[in-house]
C-alpha positions as CSV (number, residue, x, y, z in Angstrom):
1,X,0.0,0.0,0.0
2,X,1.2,3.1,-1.0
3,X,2.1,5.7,2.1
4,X,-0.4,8.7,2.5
5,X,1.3,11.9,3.7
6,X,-0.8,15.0,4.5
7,X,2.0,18.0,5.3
8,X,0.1,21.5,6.4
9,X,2.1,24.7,8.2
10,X,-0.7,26.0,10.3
11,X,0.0,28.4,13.3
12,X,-1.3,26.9,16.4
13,X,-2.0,29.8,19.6
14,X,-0.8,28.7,23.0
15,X,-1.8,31.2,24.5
16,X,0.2,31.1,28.3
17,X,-0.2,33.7,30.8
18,X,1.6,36.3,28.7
19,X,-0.4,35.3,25.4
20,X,3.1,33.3,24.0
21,X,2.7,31.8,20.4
22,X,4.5,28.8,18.8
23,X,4.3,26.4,16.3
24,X,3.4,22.6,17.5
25,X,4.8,20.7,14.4
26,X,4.3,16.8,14.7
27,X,4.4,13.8,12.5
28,X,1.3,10.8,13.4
29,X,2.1,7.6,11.6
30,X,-0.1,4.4,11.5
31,X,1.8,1.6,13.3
32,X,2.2,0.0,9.6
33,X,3.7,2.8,8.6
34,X,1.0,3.0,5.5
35,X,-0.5,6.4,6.3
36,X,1.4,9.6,7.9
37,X,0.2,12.6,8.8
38,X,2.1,15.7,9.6
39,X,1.0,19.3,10.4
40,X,0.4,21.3,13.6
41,X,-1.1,19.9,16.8
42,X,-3.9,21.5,18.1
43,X,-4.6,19.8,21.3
44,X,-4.4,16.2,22.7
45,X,-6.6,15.5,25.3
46,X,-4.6,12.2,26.5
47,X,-6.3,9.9,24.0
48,X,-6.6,11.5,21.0
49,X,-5.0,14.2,18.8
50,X,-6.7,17.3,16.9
51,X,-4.2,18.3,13.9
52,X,-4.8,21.3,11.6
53,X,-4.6,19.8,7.8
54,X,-5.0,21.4,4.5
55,X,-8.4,19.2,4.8
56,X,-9.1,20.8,8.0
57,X,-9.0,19.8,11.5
58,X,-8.5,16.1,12.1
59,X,-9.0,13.9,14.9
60,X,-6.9,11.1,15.6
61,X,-6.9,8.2,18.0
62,X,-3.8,7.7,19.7
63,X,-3.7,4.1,20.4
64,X,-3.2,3.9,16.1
65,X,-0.2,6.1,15.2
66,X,2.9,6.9,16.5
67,X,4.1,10.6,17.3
68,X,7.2,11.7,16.3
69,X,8.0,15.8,16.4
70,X,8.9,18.6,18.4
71,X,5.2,19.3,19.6
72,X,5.0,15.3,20.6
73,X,3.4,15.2,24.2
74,X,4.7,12.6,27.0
75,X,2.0,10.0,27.1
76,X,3.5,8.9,30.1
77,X,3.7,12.3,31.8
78,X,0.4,13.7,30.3
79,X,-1.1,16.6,32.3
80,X,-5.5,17.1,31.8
81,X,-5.1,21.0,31.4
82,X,-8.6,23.1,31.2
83,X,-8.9,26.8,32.3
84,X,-12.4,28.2,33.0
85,X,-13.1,31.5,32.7
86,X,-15.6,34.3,34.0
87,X,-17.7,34.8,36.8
88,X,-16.7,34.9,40.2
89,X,-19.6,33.5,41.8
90,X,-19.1,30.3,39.9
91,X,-15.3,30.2,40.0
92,X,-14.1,31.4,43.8
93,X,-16.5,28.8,45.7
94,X,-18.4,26.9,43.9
95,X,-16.6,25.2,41.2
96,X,-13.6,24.5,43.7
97,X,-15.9,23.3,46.3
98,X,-16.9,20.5,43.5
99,X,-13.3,20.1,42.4
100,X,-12.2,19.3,45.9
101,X,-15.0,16.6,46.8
102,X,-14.1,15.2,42.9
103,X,-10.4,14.7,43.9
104,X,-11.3,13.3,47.4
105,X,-13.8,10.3,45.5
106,X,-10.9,9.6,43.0
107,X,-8.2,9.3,45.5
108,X,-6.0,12.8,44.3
109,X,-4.3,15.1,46.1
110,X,-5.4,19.0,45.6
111,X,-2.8,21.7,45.8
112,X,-4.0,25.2,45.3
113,X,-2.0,27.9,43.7
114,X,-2.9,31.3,43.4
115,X,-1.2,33.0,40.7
116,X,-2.3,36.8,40.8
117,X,-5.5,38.8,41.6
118,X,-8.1,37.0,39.4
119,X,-6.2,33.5,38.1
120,X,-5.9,30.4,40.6
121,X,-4.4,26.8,39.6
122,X,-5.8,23.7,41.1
123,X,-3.8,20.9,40.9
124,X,-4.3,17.0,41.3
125,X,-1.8,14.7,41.9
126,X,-1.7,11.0,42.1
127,X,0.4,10.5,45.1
128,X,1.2,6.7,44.1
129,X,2.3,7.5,40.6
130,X,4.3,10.9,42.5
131,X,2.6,12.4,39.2
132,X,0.3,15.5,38.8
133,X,-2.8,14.6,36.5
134,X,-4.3,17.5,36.0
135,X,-4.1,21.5,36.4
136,X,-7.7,23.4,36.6
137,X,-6.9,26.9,36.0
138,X,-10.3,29.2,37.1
139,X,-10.0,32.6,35.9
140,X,-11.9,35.3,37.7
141,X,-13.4,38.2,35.6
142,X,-17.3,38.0,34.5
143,X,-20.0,36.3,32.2
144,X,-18.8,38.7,29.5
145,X,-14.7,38.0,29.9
146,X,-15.5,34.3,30.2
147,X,-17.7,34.1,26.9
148,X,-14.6,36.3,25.6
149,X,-12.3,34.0,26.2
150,X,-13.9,30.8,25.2
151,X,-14.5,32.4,22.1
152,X,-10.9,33.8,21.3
153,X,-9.7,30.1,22.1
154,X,-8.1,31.7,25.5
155,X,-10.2,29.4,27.7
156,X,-11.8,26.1,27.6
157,X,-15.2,26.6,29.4
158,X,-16.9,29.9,30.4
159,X,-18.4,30.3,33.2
160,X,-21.8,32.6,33.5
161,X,-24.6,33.8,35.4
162,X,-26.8,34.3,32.7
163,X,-27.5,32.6,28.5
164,X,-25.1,33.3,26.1
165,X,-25.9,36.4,24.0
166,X,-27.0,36.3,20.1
167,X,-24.0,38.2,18.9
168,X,-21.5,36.0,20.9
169,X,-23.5,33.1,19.0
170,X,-22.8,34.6,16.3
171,X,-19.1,35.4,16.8
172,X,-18.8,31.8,18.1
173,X,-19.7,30.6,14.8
174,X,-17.4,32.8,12.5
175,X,-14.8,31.8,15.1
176,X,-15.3,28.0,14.2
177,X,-17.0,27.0,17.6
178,X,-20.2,25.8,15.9
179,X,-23.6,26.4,17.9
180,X,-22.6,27.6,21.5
181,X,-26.8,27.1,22.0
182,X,-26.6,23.9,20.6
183,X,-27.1,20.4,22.7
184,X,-24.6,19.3,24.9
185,X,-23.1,22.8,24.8
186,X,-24.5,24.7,27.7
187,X,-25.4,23.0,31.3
188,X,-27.1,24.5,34.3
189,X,-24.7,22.6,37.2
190,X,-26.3,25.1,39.6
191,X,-28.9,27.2,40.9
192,X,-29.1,31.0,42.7
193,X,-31.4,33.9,42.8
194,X,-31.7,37.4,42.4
195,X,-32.5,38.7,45.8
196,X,-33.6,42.8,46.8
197,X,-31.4,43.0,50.4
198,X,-31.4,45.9,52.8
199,X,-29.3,46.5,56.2
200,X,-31.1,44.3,59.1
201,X,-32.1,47.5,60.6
202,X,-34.2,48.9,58.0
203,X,-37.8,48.0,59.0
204,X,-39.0,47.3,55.4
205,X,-39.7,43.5,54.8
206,X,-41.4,43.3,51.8
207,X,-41.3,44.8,48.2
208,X,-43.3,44.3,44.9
209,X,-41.5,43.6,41.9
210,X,-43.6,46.5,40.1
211,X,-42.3,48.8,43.0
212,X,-38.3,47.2,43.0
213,X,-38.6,48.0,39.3
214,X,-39.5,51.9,40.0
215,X,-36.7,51.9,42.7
216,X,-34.0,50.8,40.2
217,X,-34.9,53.1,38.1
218,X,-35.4,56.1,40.4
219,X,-39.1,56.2,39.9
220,X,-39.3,55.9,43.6
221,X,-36.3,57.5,45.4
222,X,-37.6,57.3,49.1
223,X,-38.3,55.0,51.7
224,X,-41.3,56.2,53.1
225,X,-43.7,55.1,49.5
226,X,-42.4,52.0,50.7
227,X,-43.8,52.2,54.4
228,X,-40.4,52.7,55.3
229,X,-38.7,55.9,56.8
230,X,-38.7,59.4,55.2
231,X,-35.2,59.0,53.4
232,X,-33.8,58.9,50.4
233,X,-33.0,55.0,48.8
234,X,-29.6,54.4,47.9
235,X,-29.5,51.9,45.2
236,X,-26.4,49.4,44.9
237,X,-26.6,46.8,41.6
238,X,-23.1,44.5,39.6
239,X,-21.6,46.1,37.3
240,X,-22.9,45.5,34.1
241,X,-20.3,43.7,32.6
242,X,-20.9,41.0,34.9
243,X,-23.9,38.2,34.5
244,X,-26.0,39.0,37.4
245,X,-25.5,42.9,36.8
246,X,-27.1,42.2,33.2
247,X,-29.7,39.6,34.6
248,X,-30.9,42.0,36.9
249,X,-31.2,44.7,34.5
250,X,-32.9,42.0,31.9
251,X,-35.7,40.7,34.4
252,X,-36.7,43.8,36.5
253,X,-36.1,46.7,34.2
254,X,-36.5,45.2,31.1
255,X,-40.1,43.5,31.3
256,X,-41.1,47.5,32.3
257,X,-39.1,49.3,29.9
258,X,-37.3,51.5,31.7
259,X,-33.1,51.4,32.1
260,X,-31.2,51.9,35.5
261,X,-31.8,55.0,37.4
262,X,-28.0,57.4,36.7
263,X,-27.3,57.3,40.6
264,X,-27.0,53.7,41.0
265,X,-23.9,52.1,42.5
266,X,-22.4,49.8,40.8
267,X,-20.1,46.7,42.7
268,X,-18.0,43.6,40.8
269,X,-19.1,41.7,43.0
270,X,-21.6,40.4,46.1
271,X,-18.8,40.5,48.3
272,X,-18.2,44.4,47.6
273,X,-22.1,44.9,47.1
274,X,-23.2,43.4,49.9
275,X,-20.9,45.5,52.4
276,X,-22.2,48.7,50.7
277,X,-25.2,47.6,51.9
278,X,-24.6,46.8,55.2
279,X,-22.9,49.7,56.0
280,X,-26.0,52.1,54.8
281,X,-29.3,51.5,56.6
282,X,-31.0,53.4,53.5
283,X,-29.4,51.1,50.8
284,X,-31.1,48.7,48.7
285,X,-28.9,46.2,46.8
286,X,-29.8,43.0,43.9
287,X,-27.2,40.9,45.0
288,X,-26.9,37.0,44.4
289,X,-28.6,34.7,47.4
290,X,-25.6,32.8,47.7
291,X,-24.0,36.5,48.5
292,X,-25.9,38.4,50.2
293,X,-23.4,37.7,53.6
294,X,-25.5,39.5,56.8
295,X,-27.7,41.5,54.5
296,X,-31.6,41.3,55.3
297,X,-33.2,40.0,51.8
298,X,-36.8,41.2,51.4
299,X,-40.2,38.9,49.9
300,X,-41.5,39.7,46.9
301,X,-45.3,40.3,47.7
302,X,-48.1,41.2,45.7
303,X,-51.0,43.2,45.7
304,X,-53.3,40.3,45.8
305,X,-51.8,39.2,48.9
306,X,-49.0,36.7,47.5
307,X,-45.7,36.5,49.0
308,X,-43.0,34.7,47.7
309,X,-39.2,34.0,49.6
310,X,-36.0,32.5,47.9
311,X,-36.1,29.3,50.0
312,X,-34.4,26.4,48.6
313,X,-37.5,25.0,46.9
314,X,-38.8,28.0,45.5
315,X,-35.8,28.6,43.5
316,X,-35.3,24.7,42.2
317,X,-39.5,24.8,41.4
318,X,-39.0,28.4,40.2
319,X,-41.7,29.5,41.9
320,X,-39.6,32.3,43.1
321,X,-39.5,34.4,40.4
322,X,-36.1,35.4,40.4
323,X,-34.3,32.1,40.1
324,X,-30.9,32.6,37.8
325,X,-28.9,29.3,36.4
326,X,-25.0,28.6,36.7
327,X,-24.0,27.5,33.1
328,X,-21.1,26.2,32.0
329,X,-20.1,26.8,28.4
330,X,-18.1,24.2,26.6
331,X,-16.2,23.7,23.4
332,X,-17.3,21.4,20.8
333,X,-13.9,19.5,20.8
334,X,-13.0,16.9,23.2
335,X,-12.0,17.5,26.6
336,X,-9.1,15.7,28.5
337,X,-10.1,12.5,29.8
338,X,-9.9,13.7,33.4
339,X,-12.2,17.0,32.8
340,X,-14.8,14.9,31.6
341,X,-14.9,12.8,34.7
342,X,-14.9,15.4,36.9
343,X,-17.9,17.3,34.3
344,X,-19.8,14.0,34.2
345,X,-19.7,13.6,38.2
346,X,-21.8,17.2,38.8
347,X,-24.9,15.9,37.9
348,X,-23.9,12.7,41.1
349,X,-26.1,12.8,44.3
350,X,-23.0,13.8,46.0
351,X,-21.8,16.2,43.8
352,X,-25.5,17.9,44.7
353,X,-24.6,18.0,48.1
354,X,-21.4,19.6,47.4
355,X,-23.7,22.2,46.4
356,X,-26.0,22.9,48.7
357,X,-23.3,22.7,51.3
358,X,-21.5,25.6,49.0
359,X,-24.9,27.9,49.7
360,X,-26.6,27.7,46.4
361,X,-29.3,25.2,45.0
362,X,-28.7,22.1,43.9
363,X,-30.8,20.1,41.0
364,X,-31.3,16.9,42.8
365,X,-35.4,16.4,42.4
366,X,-37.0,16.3,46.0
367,X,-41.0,14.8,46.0
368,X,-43.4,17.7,48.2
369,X,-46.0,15.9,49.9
370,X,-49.6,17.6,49.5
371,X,-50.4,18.6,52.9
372,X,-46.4,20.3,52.6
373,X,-48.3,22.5,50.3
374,X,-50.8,24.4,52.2
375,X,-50.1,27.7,51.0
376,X,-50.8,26.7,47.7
377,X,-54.0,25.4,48.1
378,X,-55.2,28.1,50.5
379,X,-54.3,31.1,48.0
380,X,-56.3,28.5,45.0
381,X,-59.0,28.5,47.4
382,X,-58.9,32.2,48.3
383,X,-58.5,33.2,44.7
384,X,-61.6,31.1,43.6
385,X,-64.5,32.5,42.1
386,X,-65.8,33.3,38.7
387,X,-64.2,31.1,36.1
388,X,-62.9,28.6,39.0
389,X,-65.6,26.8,40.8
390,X,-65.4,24.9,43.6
391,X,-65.8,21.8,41.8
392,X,-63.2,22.8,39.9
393,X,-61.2,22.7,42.7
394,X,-62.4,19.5,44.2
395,X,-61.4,18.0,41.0
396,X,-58.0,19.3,40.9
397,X,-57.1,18.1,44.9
398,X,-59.0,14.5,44.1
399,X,-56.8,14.3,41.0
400,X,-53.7,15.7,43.1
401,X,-54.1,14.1,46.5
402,X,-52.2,10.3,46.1
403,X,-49.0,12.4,44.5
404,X,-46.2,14.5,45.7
405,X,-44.8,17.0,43.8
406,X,-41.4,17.2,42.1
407,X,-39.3,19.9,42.5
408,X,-38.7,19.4,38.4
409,X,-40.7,22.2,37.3
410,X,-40.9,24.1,33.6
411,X,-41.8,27.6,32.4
412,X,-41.5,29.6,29.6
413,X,-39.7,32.3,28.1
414,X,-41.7,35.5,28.0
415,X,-43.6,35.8,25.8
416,X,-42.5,32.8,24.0
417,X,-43.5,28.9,24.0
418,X,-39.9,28.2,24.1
419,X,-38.9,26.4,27.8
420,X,-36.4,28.6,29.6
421,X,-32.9,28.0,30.3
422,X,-33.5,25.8,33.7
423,X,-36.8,24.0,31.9
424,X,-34.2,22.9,29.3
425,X,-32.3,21.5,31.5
426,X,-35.0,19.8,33.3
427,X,-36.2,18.0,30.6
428,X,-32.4,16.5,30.5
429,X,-32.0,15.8,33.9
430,X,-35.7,14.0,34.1
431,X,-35.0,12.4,30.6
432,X,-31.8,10.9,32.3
433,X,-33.6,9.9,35.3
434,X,-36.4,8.1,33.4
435,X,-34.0,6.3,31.2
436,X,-32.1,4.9,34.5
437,X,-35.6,3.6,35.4
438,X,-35.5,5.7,38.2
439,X,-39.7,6.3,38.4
440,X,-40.2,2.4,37.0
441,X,-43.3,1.0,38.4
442,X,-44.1,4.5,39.7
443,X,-47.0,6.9,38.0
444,X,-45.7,10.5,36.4
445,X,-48.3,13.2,35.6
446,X,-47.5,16.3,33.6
447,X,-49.7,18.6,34.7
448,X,-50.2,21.9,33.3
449,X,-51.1,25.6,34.2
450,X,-52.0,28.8,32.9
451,X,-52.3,32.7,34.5
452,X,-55.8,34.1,34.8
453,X,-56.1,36.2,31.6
454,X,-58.9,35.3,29.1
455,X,-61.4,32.8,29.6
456,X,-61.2,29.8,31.7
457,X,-62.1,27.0,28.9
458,X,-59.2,28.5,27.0
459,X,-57.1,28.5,29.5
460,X,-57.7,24.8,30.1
461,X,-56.8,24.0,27.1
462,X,-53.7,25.9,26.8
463,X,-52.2,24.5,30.1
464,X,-52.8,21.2,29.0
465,X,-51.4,21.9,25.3
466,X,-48.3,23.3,27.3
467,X,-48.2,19.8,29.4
468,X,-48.4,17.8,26.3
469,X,-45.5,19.6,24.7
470,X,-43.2,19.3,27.9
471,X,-44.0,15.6,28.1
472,X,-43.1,15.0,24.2
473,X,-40.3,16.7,25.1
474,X,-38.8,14.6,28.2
475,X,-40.2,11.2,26.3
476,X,-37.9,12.7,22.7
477,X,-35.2,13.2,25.2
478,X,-35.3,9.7,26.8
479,X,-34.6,8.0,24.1
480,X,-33.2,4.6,25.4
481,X,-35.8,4.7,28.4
482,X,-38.4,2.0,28.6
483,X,-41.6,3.8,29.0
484,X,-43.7,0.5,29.2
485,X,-42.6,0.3,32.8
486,X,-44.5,3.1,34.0
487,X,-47.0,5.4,33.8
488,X,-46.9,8.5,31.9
489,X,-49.9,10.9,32.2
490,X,-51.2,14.2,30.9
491,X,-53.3,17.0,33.3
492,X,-54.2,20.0,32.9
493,X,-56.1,22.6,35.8
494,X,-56.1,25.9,33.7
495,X,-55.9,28.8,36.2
496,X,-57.2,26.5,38.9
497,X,-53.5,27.0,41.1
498,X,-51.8,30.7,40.7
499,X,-48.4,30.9,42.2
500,X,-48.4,34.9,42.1
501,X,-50.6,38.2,41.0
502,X,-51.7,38.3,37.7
503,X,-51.8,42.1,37.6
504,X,-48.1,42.0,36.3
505,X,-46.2,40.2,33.2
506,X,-43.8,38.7,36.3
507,X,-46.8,36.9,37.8
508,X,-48.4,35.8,35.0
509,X,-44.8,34.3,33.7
510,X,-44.9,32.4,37.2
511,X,-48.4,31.2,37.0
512,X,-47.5,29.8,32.8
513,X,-46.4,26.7,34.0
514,X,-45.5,22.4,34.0
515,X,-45.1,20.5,37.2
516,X,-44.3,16.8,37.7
517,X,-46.7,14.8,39.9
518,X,-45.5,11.6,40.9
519,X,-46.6,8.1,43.2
C-alpha cells in the first residue's frame, strides 16, 4: 500500500499567561507505517490528537499512530489541562468546592496555587504514581470575559450567570466554535437567585417587583412610599459587565421598559455589594442569594396578597420568580479525559450536596408531599371565584391528592412557548432519570397551568397543550428509556392553582407553568 502523507504549516496559539505563540509541528504515523500525517497539533486531550490539515482539523486516535516531532506530548507524563473563565460567583467557591469533593472520590491530592489577583491553579496529583494529573486553572473576571475568552480560544469553558448572547452566538460561529446554543453545549450545574437585600435595621420586609422595578430606576427614590422611613433609597446593583448585573437589569427593568436610574452604584461583585449595603441602613442592593453575607433579603409580595421567599425550593421549582442558572459553556472538541470525569460527576447525588453545602441550590429532584403545600391550596382556594368553581377545585385536589410534587418544574420564556434556560435542563435531567428507570413501576403526571387572563375553557386547554409539549419533550429526550414500565400521564387545571398576581407580566410568567406529579 502506498504511504499517505498530509503536510500543512498551520500556526497553532498557546496562549500562556503572557499570550506566548508557537508552532506545535508533529508527524502521526499508522503503526504499519502506511498512512502519515504531519501538520500542527492543536490539542491532545490524552487519548486522541486534533491536527490542523489542509483538509481541516482532524481527529486522531492515539492508540493507532505513532508521534514523532517537536510538539510530541509525553504520554507517560500527560497533564488534563482546562482553564475556565468568567464569573466569580461560579469560580471562587463553587466550582472548587466540587473540584475538591471530585479529587477526594478519585483518590488525588489537591494543591492550590494562586497565581495573581483573578487567576488560581488547582492541581491533582496521584500520590502513588508521584505524578500530577491535571491542572484546573479558574480565571476570575465576568460572564462577558468568560464568553470572551472561550470564544478567542483563550479558555476552555466559560463560566456565566446568565445565557449566552446572540451576537456572541454569532461570533462563536465565524470563530469555528459551531452552535454555542446547541445540545450538549450549555449545562445549568447550579442554581441561585436574584434577591432585593437591605441592612437588618431597615424596617421594610417586603417589596413588589412593580415597585423594586420603579426603585431601580429612580421612579421611587424614598423609603417612606415603601412604608419605610422618610429618606432617600440608595440603590447598589453588579456592574454590568458581569452576568447578574445584566440579569438583573434583563428581568426587572426590562419587562417595564425602563433602564437603571443614573445614581445607582455599581459593585464587581456580592462580596463588595453586599458590604455597601450593610454599611447604609438606606441602601437597597440585587445581590446574588448565595451572597448576600449578613444582609436582610426582602419577599417579593403582591397586591393580591402573595408573597413569595428564595427558600431552597422556591428557586429549584421556580416558583420564586427570580431564580438565575449557573451555566457552563463548553467547546465542541473533546475535553481531556480527566475533565470529563470530573464534568460527568456534577450531575452525582453527591456532587448535589457539594452544592447545597456551598450555599446555592442544587438540581437533585425532591418529592413535596400535598399537605407540605398548604399555602398553595389556600391562596387556590382564596382566589376562587368566577371562572374557577369549587368543583373545579375538588377535582383538581381528588386528581392531586395520592402524589407529591417534584421539585422538576418548567416555564416559559416570556412571551415565547420556548422552555427557559432551567426547563431545558429539566427536561435533560428528568430524561436521564427516566431512562435509568428511576420512576419504574411509579406513576408520572404532567400537569399543566396557565395565569388568569382570558377565559377559563381557553385557559384549560392551553395549560394542557403546554403539558403535552413538555411531556413529548422529556419522552424525545429519553430515548433509550423503557416507558412500558411506567406510567406517563397528561393533566391539565387551567388557572385552577396561581403561584403569584396576575396584575403584572412577572406573575403571570410564574403562574404559565408544567409541574411533575408523581406516586
Amino acid at each position: 500500500m502506498k504511504k499517505v502523507c498530509v503536510t500543512v504549516f498551520v500556526a497553532l496559539l498557546l496562549v500562556s499567561g503572557a499570550g506566548a505563540v508557537s508552532a506545535q509541528d508533529v508527524t502521526l504515523s499508522s503503526h504499519d507505517g502506511n498512512v502519515e500525517i504531519s501538520g500542527n497539533l492543536l490539542g491532545f486531550d490524552g487519548e486522541f490528537y486534533r491536527v490542523e490539515t489542509i483538509y481541516g482539523e482532524l481527529t486522531v486516535d492515539g492508540s493507532g499512530v505513532v508521534c514523532a516531532g517537536p510538539g510530541c506530548p509525553d504520554l507517560e507524563a500527560f497533564v488534563a489541562r482546562v482553564t475556565f473563565s468568567g464569573s466569580p460567583t461560579i469560580g471562587r467557591l463553587l466550582l472548587p468546592a466540587l473540584l475538591e469533593a471530585f479529587a477526594i472520590r478519585e483518590g488525588y491530592d489537591m494543591q492550590v496555587e494562586p497565581r495573581d489577583g483573578a487567576e488560581t491553579v488547582f492541581t491533582l496529583a496521584d500520590l502513588e504514581a508521584d505524578r500530577v494529573v491535571g491542572e484546573f486553572i479558574f480565571r476570575l473576571t465576568n460572564s462577558d470575559e468568560g464568553f470572551a475568552d472561550l470564544l478567542a480560544n483563550v479558555a476552555d469553558i466559560a463560566m456565566s450567570m446568565r445565557e449566552i448572547g446572540s451576537d456572541e452566538v454569532a461570533l462563536g460561529r465565524d470563530a469555528g466554535l459551531g452552535d454555542l446554543t446547541g445540545r450538549g453545549r450549555a449545562r445549568v450545574m447550579a442554581l441561585d437567585a436574584l434577591v432585593p437585600v437591605v441592612s437588618p435595621s431597615n424596617p421594610v420586609q417586603s417589596i413588589t417587583l412593580p415597585d423594586l422595578s420603579a426603585v431601580l430606576s429612580g421612579k421611587i427614590t424614598n423609603w417612606a412610599i415603601l412604608g419605610g422611613p422618610d429618606a432617600p433609597i440608595a440603590v447598589h446593583l453588579y456592574d454590568r459587565r458581569t452576568g447578574l448585573g445584566q440579569v438583573s437589569e434583563s428581568r426587572l427593568l426590562r419587562p417595564a421598559g425602563t433602564l437603571p436610574s443614573d445614581t445607582v452604584s455599581r459593585h464587581p461583585n456580592g462580596l463588595a455589594l453586599a458590604a455597601a449595603v450593610m454599611a447604609d441602613p438606606f441602601a437597597l442592593g440585587i445581590t446574588s442569594q448565595a451572597e448576600a453575607g449578613n444582609t436582610w433579603p426582602l419577599n417579593l409580595s403582591g397586591s393580591c396578597g402573595f408573597a413569595l421567599r428564595a427558600t431552597r425550593r422556591a428557586v429549584k421549582t421556580e416558583d420564586y420568580p427570580l431564580t438565575v442558572p449557573m451555566f457552563l459553556y463548553l467547546p465542541a472538541r473533546r475535553l481531556p479525559k480527566l475533565v470529563r470525569d470530573f464534568l460527568s460527576y456534577l450531575p452525582d447525588p453527591s456532587a448535589q450536596l457539594v452544592i447545597r453545602r456551598a450555599g446555592f441550590v442544587d438540581q437533585m429532584p425532591e418529592e413535596i408531599a400535598i399537605n407540605a403545600q398548604g399555602d398553595r391550596f389556600a391562596n387556590a382556594i382564596a382566589r376562587a371565584g368566577g371562572d374557577i368553581s369549587l368543583d373545579d377545585l375538588k377535582r383538581m385536589v381528588e386528581v392531586l391528592f395520592p402524589l407529591k410534587r417534584l421539585t422538576t418544574t418548567f416555564r416559559f420564556e416570556t412571551g415565547s412557548a420556548r422552555l427557559d434556560a432551567q426547563s431545558r435542563s429539566n427536561v435533560q435531567q428528568l430524561a436521564r432519570a427516566l431512562e435509568l428507570g428511576l420512576y419504574d413501576a411509579r406513576r408520572i403526571v404532567f400537569v399543566g397551568f396557565s395565569d388568569g387572563e382570558g377565559a377559563a375553557v381557553a385557559n384549560q386547554r392551553i395549560a394542557r397543550q403546554r403539558a403535552v409539549t413538555v411531556r413529548k419533550a422529556v419522552v424525545a429526550a429519553a430515548e433509550t428509556a423503557n416507558l412500558t414500565r411506567l406510567s406517563v400521564e397528561t393533566e391539565a387545571f387551567g388557572e385552577a392553582m396561581p403561584m403569584a398576581c396576575d396584575d403584572t407580566s412577572w406573575g403571570r410568567s410564574i403562574n404559565r407553568r408544567v409541574e411533575i406529579w408523581v406516586r
